[in-house]
N, CA, C and O atoms as a printed pandas DataFrame, in Angstrom:
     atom_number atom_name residue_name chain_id  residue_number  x_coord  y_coord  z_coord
0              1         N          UNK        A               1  -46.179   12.732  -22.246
1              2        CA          UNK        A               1  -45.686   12.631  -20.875
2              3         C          UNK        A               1  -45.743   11.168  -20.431
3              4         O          UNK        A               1  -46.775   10.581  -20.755
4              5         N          UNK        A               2  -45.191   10.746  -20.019
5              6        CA          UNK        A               2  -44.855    9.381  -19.265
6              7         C          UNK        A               2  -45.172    9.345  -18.098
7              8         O          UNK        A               2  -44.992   10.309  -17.354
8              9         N          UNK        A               3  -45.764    8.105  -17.670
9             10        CA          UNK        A               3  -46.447    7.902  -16.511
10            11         C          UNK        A               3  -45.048    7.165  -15.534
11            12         O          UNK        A               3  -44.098    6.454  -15.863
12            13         N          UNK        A               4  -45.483    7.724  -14.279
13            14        CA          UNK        A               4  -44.369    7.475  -13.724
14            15         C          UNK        A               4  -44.194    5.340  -12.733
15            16         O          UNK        A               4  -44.968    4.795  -11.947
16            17         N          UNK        A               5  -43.594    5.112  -13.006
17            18        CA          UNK        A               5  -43.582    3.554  -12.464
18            19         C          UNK        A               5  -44.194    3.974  -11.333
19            20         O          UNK        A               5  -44.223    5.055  -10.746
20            21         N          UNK        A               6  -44.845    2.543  -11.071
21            22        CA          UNK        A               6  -44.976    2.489   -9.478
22            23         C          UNK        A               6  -44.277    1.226   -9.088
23            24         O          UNK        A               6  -44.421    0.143   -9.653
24            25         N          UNK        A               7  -43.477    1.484   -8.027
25            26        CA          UNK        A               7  -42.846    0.716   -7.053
26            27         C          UNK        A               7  -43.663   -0.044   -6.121
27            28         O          UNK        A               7  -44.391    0.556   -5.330
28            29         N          UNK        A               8  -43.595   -1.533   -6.151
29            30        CA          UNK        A               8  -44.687   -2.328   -4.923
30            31         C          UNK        A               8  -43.197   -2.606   -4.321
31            32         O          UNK        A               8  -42.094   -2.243   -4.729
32            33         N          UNK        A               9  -43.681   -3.585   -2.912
33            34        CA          UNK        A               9  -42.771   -3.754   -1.806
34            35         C          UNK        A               9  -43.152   -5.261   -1.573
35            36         O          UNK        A               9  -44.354   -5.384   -1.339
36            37         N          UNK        A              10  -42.475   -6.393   -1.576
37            38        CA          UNK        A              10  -42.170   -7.880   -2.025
38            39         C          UNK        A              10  -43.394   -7.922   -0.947
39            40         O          UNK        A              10  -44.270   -8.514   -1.578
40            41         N          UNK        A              11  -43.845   -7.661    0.142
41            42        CA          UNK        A              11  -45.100   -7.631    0.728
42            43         C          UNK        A              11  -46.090   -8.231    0.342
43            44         O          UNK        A              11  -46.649   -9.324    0.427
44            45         N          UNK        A              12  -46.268   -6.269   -0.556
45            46        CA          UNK        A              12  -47.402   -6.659   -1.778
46            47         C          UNK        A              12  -47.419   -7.501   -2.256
47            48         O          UNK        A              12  -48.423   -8.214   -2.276
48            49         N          UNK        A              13  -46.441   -7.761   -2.787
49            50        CA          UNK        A              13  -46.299   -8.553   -4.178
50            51         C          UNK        A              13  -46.835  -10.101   -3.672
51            52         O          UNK        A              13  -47.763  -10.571   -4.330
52            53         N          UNK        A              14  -46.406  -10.752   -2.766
53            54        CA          UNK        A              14  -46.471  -11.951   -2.111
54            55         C          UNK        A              14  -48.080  -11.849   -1.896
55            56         O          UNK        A              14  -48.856  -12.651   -2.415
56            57         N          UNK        A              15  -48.489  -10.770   -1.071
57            58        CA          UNK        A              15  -50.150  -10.729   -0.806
58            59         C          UNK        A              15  -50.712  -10.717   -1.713
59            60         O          UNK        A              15  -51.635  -11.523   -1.594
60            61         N          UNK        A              16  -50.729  -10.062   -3.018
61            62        CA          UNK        A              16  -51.322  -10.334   -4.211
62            63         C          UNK        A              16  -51.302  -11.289   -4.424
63            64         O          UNK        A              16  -52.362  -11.906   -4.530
64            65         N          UNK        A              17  -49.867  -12.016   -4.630
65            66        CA          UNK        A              17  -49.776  -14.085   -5.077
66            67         C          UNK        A              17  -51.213  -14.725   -4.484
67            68         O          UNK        A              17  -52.156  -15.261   -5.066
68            69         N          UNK        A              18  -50.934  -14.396   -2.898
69            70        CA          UNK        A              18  -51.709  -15.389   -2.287
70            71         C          UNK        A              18  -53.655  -15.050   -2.508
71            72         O          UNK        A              18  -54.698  -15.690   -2.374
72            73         N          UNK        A              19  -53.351  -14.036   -2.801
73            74        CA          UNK        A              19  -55.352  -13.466   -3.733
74            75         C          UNK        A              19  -55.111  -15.255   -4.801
75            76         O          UNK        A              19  -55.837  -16.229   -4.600
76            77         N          UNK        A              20  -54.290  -15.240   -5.543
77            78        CA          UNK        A              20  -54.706  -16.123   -6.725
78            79         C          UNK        A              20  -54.629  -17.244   -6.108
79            80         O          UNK        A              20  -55.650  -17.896   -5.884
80            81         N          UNK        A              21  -53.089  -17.771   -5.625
81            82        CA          UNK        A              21  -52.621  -19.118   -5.272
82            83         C          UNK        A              21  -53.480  -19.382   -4.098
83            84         O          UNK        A              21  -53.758  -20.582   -4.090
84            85         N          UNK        A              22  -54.090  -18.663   -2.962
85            86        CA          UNK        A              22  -54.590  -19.672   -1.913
86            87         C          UNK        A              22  -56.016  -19.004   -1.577
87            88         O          UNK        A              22  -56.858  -19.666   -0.972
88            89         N          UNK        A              23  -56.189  -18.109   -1.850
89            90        CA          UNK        A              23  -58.191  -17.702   -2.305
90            91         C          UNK        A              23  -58.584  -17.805   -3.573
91            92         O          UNK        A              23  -59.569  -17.147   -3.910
92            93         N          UNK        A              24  -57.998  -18.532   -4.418
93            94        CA          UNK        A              24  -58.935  -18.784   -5.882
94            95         C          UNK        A              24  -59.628  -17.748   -6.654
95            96         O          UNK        A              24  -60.568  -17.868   -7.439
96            97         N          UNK        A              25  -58.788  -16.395   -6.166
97            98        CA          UNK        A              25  -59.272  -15.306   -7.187
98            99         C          UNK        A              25  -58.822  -15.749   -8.805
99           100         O          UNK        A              25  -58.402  -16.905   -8.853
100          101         N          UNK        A              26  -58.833  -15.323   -9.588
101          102        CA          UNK        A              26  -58.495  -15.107  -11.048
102          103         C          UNK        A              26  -57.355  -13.672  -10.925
103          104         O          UNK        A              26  -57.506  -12.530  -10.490
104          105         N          UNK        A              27  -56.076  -14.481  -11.609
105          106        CA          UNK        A              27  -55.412  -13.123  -12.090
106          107         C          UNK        A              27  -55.888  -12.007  -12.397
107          108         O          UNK        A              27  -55.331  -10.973  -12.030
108          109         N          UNK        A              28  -57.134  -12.001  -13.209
109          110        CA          UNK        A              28  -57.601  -10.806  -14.006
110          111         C          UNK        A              28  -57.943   -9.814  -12.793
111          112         O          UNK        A              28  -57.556   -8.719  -12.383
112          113         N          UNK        A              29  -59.091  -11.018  -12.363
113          114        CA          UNK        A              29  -60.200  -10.103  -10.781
114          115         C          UNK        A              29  -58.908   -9.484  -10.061
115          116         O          UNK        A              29  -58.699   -8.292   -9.833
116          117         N          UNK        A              30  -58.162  -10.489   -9.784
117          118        CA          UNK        A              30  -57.034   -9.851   -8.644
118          119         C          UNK        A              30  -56.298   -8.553   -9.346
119          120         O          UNK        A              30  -56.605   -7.529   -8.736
120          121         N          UNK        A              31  -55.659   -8.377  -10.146
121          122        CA          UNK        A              31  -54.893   -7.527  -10.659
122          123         C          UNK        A              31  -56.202   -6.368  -10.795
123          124         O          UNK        A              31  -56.167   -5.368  -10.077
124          125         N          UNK        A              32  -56.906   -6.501  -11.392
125          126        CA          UNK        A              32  -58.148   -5.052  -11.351
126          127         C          UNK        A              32  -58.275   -4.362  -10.214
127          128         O          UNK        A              32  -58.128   -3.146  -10.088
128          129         N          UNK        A              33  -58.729   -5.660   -8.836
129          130        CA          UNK        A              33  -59.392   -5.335   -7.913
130          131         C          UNK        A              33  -57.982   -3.869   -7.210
131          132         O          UNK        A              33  -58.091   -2.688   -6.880
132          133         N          UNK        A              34  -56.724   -4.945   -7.290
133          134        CA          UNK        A              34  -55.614   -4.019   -6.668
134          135         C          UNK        A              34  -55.143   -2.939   -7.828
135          136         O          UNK        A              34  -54.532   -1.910   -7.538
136          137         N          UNK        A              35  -55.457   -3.257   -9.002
137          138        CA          UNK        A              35  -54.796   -1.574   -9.336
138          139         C          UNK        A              35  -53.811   -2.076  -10.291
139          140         O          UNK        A              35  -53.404   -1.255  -11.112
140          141         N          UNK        A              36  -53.438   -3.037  -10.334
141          142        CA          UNK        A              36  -52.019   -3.710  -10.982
142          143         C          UNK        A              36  -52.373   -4.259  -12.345
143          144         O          UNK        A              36  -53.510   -4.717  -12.456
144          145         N          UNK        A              37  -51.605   -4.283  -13.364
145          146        CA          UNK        A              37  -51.864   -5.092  -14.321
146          147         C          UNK        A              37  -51.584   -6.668  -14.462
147          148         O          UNK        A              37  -50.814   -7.253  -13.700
148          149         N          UNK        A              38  -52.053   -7.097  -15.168
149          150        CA          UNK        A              38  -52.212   -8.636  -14.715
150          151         C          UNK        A              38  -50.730   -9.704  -15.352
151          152         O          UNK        A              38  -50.259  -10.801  -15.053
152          153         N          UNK        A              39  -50.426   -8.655  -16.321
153          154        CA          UNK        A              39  -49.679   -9.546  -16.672
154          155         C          UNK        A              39  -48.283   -9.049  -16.057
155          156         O          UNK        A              39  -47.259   -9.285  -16.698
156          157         N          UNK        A              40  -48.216   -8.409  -14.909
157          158        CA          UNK        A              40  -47.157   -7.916  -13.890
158          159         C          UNK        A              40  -47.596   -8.606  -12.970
159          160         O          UNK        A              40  -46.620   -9.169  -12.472
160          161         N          UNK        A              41  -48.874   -9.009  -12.238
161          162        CA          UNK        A              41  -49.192  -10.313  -11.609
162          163         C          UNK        A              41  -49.024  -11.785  -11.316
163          164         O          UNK        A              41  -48.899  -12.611  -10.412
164          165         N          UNK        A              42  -49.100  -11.604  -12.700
165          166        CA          UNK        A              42  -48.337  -13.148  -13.698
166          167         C          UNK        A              42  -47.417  -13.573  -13.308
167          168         O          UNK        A              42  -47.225  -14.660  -12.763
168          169         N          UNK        A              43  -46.269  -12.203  -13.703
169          170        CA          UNK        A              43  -45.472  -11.951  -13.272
170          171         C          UNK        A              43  -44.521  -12.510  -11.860
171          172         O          UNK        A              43  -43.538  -13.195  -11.579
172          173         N          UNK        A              44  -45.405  -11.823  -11.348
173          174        CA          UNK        A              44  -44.573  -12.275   -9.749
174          175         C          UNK        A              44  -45.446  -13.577   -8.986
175          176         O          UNK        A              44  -44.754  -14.198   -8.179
176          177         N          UNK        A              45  -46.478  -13.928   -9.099
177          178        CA          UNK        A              45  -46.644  -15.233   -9.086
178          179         C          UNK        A              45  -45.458  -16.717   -9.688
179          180         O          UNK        A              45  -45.091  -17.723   -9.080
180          181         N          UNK        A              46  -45.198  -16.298  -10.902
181          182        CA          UNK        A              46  -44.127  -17.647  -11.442
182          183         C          UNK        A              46  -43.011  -16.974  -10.699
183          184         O          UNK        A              46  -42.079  -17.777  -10.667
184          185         N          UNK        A              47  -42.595  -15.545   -9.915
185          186        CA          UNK        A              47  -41.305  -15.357   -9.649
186          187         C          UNK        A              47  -41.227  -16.199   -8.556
187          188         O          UNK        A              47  -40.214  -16.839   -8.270
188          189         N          UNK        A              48  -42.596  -16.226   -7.737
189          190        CA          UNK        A              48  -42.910  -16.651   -6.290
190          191         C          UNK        A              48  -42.906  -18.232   -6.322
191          192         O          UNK        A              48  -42.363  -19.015   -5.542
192          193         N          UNK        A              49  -43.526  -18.430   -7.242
193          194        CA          UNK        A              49  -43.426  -20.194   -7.068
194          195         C          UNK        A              49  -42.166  -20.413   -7.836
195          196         O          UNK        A              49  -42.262  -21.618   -8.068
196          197         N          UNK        A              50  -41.359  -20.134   -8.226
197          198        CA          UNK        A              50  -39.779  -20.494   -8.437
198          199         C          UNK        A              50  -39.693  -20.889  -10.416
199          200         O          UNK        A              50  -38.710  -21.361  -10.987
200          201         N          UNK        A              51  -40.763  -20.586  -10.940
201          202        CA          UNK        A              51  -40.369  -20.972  -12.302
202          203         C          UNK        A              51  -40.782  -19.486  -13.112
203          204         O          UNK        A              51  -41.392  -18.464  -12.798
204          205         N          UNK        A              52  -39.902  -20.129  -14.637
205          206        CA          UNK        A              52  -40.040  -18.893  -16.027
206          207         C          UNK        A              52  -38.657  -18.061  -15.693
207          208         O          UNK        A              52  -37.992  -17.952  -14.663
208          209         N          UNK        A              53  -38.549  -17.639  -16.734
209          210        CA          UNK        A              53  -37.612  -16.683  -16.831
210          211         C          UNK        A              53  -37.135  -15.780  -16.082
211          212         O          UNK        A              53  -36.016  -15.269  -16.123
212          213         N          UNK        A              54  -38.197  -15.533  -15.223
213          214        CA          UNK        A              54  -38.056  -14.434  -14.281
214          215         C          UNK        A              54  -37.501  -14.580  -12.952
215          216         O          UNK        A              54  -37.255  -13.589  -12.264
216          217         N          UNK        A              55  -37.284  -15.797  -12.540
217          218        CA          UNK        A              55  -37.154  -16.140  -11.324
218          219         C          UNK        A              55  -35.679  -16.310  -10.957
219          220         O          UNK        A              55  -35.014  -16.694  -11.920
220          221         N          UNK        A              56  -35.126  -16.165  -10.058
221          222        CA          UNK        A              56  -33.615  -15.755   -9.761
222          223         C          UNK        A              56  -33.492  -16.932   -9.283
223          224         O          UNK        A              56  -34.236  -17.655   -8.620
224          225         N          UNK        A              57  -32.187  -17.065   -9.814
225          226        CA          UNK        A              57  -31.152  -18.390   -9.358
226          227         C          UNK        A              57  -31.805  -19.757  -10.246
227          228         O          UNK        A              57  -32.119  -20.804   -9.681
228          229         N          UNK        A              58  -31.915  -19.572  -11.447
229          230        CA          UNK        A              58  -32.105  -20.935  -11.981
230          231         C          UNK        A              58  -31.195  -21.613  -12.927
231          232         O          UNK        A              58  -31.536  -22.158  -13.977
232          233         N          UNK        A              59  -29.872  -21.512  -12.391
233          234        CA          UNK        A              59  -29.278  -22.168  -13.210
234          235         C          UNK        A              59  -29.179  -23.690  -12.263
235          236         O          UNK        A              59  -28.652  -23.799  -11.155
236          237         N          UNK        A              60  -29.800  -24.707  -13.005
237          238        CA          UNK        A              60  -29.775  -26.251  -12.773
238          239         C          UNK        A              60  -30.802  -25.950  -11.599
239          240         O          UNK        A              60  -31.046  -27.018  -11.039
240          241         N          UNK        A              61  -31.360  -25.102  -11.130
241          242        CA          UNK        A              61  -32.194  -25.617   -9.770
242          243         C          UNK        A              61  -33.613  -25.860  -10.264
243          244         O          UNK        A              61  -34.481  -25.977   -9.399
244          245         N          UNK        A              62  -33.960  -25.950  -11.548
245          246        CA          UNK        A              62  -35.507  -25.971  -11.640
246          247         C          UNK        A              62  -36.431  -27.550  -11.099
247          248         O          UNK        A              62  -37.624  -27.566  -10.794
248          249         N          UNK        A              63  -35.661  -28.549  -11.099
249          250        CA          UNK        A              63  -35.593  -29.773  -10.963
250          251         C          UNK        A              63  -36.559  -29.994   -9.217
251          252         O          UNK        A              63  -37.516  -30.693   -8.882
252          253         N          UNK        A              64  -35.688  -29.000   -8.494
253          254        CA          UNK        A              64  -35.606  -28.740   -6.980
254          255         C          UNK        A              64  -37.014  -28.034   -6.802
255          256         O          UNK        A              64  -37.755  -28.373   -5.879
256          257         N          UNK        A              65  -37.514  -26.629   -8.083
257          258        CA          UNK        A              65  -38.007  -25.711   -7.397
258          259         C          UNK        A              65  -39.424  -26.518   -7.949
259          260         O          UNK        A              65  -40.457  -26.124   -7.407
260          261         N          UNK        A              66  -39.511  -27.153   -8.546
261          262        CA          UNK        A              66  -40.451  -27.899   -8.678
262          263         C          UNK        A              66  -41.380  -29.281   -7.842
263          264         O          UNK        A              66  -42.484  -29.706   -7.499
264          265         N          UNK        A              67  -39.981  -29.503   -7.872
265          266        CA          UNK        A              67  -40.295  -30.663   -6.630
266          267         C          UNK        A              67  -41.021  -30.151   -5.397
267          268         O          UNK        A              67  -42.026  -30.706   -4.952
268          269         N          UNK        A              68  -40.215  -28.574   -4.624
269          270        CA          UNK        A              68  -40.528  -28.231   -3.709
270          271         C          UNK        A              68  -42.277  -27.129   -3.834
271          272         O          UNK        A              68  -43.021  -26.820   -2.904
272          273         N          UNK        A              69  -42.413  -26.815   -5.249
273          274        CA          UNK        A              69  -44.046  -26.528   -5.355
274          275         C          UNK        A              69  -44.823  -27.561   -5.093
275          276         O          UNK        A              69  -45.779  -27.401   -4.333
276          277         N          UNK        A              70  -44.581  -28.710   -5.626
277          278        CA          UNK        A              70  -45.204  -30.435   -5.491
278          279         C          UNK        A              70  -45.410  -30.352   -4.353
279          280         O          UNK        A              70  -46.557  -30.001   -4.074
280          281         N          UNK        A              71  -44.593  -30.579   -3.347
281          282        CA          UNK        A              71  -44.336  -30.978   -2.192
282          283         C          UNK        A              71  -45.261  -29.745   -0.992
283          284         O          UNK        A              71  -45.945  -30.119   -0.039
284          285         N          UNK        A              72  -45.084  -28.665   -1.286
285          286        CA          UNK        A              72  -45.922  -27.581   -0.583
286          287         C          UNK        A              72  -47.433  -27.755   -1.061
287          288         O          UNK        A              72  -48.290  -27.741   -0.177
288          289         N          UNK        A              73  -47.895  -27.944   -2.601
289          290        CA          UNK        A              73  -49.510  -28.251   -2.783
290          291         C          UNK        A              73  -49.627  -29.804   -2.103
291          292         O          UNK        A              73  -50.780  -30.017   -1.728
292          293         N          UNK        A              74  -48.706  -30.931   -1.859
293          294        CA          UNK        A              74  -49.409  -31.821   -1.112
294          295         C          UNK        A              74  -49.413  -31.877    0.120
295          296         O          UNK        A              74  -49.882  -32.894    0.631
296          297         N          UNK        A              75  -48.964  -30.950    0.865
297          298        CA          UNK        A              75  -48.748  -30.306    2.339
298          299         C          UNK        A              75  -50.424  -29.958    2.859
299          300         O          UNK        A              75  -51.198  -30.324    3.743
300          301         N          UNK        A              76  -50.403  -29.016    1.693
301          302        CA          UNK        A              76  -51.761  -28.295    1.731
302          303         C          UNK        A              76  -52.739  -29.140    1.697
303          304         O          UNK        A              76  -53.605  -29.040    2.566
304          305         N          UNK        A              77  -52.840  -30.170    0.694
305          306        CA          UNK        A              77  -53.603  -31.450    0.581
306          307         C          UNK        A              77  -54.275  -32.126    1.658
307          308         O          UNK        A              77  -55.432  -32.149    2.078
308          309         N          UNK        A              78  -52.691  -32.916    2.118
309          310        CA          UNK        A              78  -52.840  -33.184    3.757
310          311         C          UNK        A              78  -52.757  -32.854    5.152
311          312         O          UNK        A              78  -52.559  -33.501    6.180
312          313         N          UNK        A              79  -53.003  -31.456    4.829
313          314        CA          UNK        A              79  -53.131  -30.599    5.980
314          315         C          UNK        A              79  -55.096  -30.233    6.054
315          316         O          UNK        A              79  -55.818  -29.912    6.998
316          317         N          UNK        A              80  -55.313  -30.418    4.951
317          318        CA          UNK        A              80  -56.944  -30.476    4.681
318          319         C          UNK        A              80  -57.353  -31.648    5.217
319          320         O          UNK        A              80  -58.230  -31.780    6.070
320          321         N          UNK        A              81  -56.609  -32.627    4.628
321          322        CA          UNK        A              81  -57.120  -33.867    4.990
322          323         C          UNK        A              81  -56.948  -34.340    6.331
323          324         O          UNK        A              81  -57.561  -35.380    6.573
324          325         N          UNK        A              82  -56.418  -33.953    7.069
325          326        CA          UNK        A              82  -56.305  -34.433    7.963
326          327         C          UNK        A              82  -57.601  -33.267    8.914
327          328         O          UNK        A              82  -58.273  -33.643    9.874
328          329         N          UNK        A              83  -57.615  -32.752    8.685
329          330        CA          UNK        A              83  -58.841  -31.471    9.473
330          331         C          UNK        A              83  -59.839  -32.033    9.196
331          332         O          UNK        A              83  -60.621  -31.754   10.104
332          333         N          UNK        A              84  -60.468  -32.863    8.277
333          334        CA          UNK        A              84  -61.627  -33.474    8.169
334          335         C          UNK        A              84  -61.613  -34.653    8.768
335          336         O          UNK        A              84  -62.695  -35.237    8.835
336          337         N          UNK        A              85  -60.552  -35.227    9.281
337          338        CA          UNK        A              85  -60.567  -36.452    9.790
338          339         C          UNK        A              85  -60.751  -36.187   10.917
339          340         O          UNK        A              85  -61.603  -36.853   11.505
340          341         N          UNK        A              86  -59.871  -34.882   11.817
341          342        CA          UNK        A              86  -60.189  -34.888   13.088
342          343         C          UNK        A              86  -61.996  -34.546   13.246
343          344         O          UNK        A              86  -62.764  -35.212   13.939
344          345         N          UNK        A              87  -62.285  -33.618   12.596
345          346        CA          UNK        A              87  -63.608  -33.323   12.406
346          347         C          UNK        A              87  -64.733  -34.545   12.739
347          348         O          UNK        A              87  -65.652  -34.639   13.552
348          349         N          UNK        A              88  -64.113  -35.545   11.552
349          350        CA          UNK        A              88  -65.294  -36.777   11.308
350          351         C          UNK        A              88  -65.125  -37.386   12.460
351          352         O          UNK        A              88  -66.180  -37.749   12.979
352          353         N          UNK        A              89  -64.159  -37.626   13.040
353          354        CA          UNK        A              89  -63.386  -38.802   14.207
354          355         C          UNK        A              89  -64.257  -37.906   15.875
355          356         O          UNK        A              89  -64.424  -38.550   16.911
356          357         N          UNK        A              90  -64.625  -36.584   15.753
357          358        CA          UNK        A              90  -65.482  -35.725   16.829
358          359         C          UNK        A              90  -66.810  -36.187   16.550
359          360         O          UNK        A              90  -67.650  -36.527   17.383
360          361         N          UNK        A              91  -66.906  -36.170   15.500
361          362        CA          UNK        A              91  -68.400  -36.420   15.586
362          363         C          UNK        A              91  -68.996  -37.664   15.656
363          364         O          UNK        A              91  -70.122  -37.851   16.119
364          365         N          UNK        A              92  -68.166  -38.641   15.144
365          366        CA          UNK        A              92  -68.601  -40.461   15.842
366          367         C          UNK        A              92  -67.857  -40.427   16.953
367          368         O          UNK        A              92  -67.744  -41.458   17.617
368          369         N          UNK        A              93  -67.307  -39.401   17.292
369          370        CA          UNK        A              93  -66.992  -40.199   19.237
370          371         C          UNK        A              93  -68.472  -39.032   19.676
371          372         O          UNK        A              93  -69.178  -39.442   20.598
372          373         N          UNK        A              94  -68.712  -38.221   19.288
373          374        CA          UNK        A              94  -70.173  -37.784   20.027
374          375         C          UNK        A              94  -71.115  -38.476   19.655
375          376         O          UNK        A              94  -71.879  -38.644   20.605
376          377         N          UNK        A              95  -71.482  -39.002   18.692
377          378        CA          UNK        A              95  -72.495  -40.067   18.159
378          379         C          UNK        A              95  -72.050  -41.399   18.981
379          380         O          UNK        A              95  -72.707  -42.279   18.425
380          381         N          UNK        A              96  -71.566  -41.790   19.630
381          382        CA          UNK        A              96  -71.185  -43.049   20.071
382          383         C          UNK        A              96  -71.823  -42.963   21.649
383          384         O          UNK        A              96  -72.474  -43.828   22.236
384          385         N          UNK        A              97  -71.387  -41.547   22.153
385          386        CA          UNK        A              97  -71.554  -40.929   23.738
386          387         C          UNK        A              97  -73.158  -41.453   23.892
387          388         O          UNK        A              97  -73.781  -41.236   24.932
């Protein structure tokens, strides 16, 4: 007897991504914890960040979808960085008071 597929909803799929890509789970942990296998995880992670085989619309755009992963992890970068600055910049104007 054959087990019947299960259908996720791009939702999921995206909320799972973000278990690995922006809480630092491990594919493995993540895919266990939800039920999913990991290498269907894998999966839609490279679909989500725009590379591998799997990902729609890559004829000549890989150039682009790369650039634009670059460009979103140094977003993130300096979106950190700058939160510690306002941070540090509060606490020597209260140390100064």
């Amino acid at each position: 007897m054959k087990k019947k597929r299960s259908k996720y909803t791009q939702e999921f799929k995206e909320e799972a991504v973000k278990l690995v890509t922006e809480q630092g789970y491990q594919i493995t942990e993540a895919a266990r914890n939800l039920g999913v296998n990991e290498n269907m995880l894998g999966r839609w992670k490279r679909q989500i960040e725009g590379v591998g085989e799997d990902a729609p619309g890559l004829k000549g755009g890989t150039a682009m979808l790369t650039e634009l992963n670059h460009l979103r992890k140094e977003n993130k970068r300096l979106k950190m960085e700058r939160e510690i600055l306002k941070k540090a910049a509060a606490f020597f104007a209260k140390e100064m008071s």
